[in-house]
N, C-alpha and C positions, 0 to 999 in steps of 0.2 A: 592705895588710892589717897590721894592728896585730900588735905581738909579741909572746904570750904571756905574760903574765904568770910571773916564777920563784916555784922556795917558798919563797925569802928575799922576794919582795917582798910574795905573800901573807901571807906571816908579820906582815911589817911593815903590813900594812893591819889588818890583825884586832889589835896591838898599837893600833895608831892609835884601833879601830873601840873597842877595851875604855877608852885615854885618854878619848877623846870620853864614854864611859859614865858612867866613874867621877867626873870633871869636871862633867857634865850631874845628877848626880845629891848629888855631894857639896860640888862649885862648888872651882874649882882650890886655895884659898885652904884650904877644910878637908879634904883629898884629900893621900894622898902616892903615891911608885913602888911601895910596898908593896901597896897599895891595887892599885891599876893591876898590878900583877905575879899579884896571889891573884887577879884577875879570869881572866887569864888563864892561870890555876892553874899557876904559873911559878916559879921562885924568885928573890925582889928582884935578883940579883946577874944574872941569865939578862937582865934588863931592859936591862941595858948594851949588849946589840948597838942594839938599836932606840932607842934614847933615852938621852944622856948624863944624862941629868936631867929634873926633872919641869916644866921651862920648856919644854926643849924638847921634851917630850910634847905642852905645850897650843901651843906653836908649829907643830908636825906636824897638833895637828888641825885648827887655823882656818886654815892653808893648804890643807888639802884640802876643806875644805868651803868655802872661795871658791874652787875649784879646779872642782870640780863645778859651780857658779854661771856661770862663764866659759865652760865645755862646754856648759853648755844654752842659755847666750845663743845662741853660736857658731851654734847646733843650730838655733834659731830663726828666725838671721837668714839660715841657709844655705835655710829654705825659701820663703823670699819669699815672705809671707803680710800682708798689709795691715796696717796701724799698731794697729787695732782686736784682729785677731788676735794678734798676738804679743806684746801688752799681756795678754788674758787670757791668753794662754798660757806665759807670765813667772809672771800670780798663782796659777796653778791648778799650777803646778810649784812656788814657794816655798811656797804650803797644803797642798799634798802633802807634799814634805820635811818640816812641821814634825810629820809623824806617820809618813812611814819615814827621816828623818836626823835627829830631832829633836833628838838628842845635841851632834852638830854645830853646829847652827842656835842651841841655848842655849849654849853654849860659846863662838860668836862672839859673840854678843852683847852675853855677861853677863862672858864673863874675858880677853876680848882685849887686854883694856887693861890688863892682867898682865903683860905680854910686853913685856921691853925697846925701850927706842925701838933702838937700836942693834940688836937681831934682828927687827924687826919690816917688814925691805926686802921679802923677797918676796912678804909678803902685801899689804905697801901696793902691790907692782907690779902684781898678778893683782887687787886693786882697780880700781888709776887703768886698766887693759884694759876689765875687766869697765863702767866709768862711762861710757870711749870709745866701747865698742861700743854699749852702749844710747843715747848721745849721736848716735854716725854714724845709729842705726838712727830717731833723731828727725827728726834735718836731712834722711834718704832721704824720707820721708816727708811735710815739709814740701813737698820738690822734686815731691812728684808730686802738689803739690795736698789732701793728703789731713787735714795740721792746720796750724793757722793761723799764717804766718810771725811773725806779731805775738808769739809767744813763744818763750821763750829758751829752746832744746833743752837749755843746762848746769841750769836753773831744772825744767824738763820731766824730769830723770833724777831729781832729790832728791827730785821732787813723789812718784817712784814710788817711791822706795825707801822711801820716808817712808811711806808708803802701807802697802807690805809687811812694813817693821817695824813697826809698829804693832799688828799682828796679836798680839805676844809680851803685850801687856796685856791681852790677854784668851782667846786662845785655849785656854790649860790651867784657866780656868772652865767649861769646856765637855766633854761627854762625848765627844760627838762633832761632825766639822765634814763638813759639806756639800762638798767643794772644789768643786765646778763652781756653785753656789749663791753662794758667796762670789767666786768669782775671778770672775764675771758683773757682782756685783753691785757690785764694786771698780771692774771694766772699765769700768762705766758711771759710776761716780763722777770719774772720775778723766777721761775719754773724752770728755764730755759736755760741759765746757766747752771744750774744743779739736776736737771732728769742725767743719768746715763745713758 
């Protein structure tokens, strides 16, 4: 059983959750802690338990939200569900996200590459995890028959993610999005040249 969550770490998540806001909405570059502080109807200087600075504000938040990413893979591959399943079930959870963590989802996107290469270890580690996992969760898959050896499961993960960011060029044209409409109809794009 998981451990409760403290009120420092809740605290720290809802700092996190108002970073990710203020970022998402004013892009890291024209945003400061001040910003990030009156969000949180705080005083600038209160900002210093949870964040030295406003780097590592935006570093706090695209590590939890490929943080989250790694949990749902995990989540997916613990239900052994066929290559086809867990494929929609990958895009109908990142089309979701982009309208209840969307904060996050444009944050990594648009300002990760803000973030010194030098502080940027653990999010590239909870990356190269999250690549592995959906890499092993290719190769299982090939093993049981289910997509065609003939392709290269490192070429199979980029094909997907590729796939799923792609979404960011047009999905905030839209009023609203279908998820189960769209992550079907990706499934199938994406699916189609590789089922046998």
């Amino acid at each position: 059983m998981a451990d409760k969550p403290s009120k420092y770490d809740k605290r720290y998540l809802a700092a996190v959750d108002a970073a990710a806001a203020v970022f998402a909405d004013k892009s890291y570059h024209g945003s400061s802690t001040l910003d990030i502080a009156n969000r949180l109807d705080i005083k600038q200087g209160s900002l210093y338990y949870y964040f030295r600075s406003k780097e590592e504000a935006l570093e706090a938040v695209c590590l939890q939200g490929i943080k989250h990413q790694v949990e749902h893979l995990e989540s997916v591959i613990a239900e052994q569900v066929s290559i086809a399943e867990a494929v929609t079930m990958l895009l109908r959870y990142n089309l979701q996200s982009l309208m209840d963590r969307a904060d996050y989802m444009i944050v990594f996107n648009d300002d990760r590459q803000a973030i010194p290469l030098e502080r940027r270890g653990r999010i590239r580690e909870q990356s190269v995890i999250y690549h592995k996992l959906m890499e092993d969760l290719f190769v299982q898959a090939q093993g049981q028959g289910e997509l065609s050896t003939e392709l290269d499961p490192h070429i199979l993960v980029r094909a997907l993610t590729g796939l799923i960011s792609s979404v960011f060029s047009w999905y905030h044209q839209k009023n609203e999005i279908d998820v189960d409409k769209i992550a079907d109809q990706y499934s199938h794009i994406f699916l189609s040249g590789c089922l046998r």
